[in-house]
Residue frames as qw, qx, qy, qz and C-alpha x, y, z in Angstrom:
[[0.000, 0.888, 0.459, 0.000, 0.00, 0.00, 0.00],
 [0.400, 0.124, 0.029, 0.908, 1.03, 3.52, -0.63],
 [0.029, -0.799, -0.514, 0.312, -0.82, 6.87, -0.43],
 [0.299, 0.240, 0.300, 0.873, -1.04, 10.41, -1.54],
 [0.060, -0.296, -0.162, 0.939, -2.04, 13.95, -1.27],
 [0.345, 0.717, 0.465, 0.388, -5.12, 14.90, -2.90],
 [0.068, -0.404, -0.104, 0.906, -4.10, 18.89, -3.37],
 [0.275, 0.820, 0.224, -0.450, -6.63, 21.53, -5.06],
 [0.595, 0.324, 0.455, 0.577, -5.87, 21.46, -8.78],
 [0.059, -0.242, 0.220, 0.943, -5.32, 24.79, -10.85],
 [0.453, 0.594, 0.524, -0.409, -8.57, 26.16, -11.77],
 [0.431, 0.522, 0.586, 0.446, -9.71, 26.78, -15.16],
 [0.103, 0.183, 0.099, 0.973, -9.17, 30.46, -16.68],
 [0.322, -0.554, -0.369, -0.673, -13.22, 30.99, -16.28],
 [0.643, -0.645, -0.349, -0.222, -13.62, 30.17, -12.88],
 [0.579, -0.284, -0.303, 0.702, -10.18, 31.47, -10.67],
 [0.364, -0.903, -0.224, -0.032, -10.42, 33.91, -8.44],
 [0.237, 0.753, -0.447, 0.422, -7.67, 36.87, -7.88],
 [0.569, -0.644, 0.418, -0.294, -7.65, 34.96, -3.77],
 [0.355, 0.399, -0.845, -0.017, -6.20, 31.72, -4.90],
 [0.236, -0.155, 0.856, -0.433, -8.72, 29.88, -2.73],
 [0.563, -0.323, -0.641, -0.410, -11.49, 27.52, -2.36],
 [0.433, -0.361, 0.478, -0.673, -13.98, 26.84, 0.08],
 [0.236, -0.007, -0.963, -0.133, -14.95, 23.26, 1.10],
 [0.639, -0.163, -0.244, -0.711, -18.63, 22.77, 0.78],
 [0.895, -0.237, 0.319, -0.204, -18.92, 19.60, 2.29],
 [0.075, 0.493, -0.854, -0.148, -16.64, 15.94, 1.97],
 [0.883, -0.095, -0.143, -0.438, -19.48, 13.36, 0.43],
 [0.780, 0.152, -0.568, 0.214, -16.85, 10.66, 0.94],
 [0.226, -0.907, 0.148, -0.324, -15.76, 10.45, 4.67],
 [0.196, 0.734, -0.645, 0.085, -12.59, 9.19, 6.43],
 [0.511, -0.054, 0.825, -0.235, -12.38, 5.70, 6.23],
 [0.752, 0.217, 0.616, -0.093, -14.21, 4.70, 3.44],
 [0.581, 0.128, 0.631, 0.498, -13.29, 3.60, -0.16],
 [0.395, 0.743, -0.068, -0.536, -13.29, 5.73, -3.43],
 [0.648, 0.029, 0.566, 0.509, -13.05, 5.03, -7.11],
 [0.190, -0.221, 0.094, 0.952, -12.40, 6.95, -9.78],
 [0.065, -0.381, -0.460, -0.800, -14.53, 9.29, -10.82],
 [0.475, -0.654, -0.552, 0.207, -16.15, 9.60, -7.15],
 [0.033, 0.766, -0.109, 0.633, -16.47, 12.77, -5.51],
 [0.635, -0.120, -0.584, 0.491, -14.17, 13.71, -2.63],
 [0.009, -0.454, -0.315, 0.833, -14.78, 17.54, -1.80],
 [0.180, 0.839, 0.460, 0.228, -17.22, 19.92, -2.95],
 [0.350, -0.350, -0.055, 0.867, -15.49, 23.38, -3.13],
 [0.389, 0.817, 0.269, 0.331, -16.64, 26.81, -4.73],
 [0.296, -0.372, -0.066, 0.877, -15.50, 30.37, -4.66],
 [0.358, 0.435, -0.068, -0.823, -16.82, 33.83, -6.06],
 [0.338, 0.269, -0.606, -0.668, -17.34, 32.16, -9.77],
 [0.684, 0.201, -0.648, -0.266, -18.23, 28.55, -9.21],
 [0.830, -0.326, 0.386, -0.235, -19.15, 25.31, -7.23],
 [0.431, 0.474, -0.758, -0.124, -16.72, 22.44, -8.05],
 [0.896, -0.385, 0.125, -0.183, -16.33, 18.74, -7.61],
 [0.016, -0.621, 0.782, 0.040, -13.06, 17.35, -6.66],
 [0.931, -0.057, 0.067, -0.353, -12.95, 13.73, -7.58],
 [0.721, -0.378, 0.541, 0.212, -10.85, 10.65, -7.32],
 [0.517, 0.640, -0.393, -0.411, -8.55, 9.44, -10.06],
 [0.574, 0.229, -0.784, -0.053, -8.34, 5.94, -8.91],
 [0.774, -0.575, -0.233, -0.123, -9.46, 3.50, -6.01],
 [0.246, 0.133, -0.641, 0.715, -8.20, 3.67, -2.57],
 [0.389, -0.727, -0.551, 0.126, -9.84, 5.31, 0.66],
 [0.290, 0.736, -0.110, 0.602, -9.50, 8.03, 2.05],
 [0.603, -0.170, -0.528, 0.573, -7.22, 8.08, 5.60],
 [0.382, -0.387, -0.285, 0.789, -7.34, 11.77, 6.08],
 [0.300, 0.714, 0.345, 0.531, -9.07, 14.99, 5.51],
 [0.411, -0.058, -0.350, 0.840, -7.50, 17.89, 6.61],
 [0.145, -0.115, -0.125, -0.975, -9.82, 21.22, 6.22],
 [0.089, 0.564, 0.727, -0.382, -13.87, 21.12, 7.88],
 [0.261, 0.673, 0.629, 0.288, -16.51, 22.95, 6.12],
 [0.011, 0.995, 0.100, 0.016, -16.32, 26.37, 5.50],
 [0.459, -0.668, 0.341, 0.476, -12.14, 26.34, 5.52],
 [0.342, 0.874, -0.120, -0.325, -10.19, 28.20, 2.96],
 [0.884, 0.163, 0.326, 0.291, -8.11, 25.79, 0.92],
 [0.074, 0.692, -0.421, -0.581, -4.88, 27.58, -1.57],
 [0.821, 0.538, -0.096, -0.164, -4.91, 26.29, -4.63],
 [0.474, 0.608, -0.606, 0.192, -1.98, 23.50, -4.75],
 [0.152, -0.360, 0.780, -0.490, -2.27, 22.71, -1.35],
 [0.276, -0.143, -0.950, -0.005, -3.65, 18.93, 0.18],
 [0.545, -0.285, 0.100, -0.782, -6.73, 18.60, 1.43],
 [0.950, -0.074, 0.088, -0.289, -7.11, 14.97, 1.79],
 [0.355, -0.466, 0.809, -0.051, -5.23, 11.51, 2.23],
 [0.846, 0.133, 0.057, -0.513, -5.82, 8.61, 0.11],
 [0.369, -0.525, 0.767, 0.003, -4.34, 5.22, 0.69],
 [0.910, 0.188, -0.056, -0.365, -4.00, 2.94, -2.30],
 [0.932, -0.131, 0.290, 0.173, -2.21, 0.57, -4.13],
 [0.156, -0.570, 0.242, 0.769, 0.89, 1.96, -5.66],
 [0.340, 0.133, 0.746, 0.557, -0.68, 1.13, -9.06],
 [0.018, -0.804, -0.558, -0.205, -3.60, 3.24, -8.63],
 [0.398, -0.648, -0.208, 0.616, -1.44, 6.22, -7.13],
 [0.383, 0.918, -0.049, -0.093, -1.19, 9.53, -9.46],
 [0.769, -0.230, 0.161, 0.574, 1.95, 9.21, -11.34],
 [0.410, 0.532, 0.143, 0.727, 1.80, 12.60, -12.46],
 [0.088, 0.105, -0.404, 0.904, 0.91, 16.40, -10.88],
 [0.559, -0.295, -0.323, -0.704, -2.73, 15.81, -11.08],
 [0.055, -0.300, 0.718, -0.626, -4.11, 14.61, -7.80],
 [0.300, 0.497, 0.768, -0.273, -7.78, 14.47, -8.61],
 [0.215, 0.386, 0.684, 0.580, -10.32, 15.98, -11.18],
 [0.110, 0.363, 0.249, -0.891, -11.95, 18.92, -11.20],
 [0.146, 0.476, 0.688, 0.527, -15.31, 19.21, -12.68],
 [0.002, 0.009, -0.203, 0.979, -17.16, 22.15, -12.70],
 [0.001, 0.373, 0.927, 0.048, -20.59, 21.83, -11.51],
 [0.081, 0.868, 0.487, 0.060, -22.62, 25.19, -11.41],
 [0.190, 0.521, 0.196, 0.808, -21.51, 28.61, -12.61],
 [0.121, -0.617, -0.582, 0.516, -22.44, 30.97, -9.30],
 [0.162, 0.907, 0.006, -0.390, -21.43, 34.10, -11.76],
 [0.771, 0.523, 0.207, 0.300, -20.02, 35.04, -14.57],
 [0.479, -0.264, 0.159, 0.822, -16.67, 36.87, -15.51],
 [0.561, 0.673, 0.342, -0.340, -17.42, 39.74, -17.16],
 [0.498, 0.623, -0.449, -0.403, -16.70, 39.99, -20.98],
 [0.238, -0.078, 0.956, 0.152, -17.19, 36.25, -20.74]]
């Protein structure tokens, strides 16, 4: 077994924010129990946007560092997830980022 950081990917041009943060909405997955990919681990938004952070392979998750309503930096962990080393990121990507509701638009977007 091995593990990894999940950290806050770089946001997409439409939906970063001059503060470099997220907020964590809630963690549907909690510590202790299994994820695969494409499961959602945090819910974050900020000024623009609600996101879901999601796995990018199975494991669990051991640790989450940040409670609801705490300000995350972009780059930085939020979460533990203990797999096998085949299922560990073997690049800089940590987890997925979809974007799930638009709160506002940029303007001249």
């Amino acid at each position: 077994m091995t593990y990894y950081f999940v950290k806050v990917p770089k946001l997409p041009k439409e939906v970063t924010h001059q503060m470099g943060t997220v907020e964590v909405v809630e963690y549907p997955v909690k510590e202790g129990e299994g994820v695969e990919a494409g499961k959602v681990i945090a819910v974050v938004e900020n000024w623009w946007a609600r996101m879901a952070l999601k796995a990018i392979g199975s494991g669990y998750v051991s640790k989450t560092f940040f409670s609801r309503g705490a300000h995350v930096l972009i780059g930085d962990p939020f979460a533990i997830i203990i797999c096998d080393p085949e299922e560990a990121p073997n690049g800089k990507v940590s987890c997925e980022l979809e974007i799930i509701k638009h709160i506002r638009k940029k303007p001249g977007k």
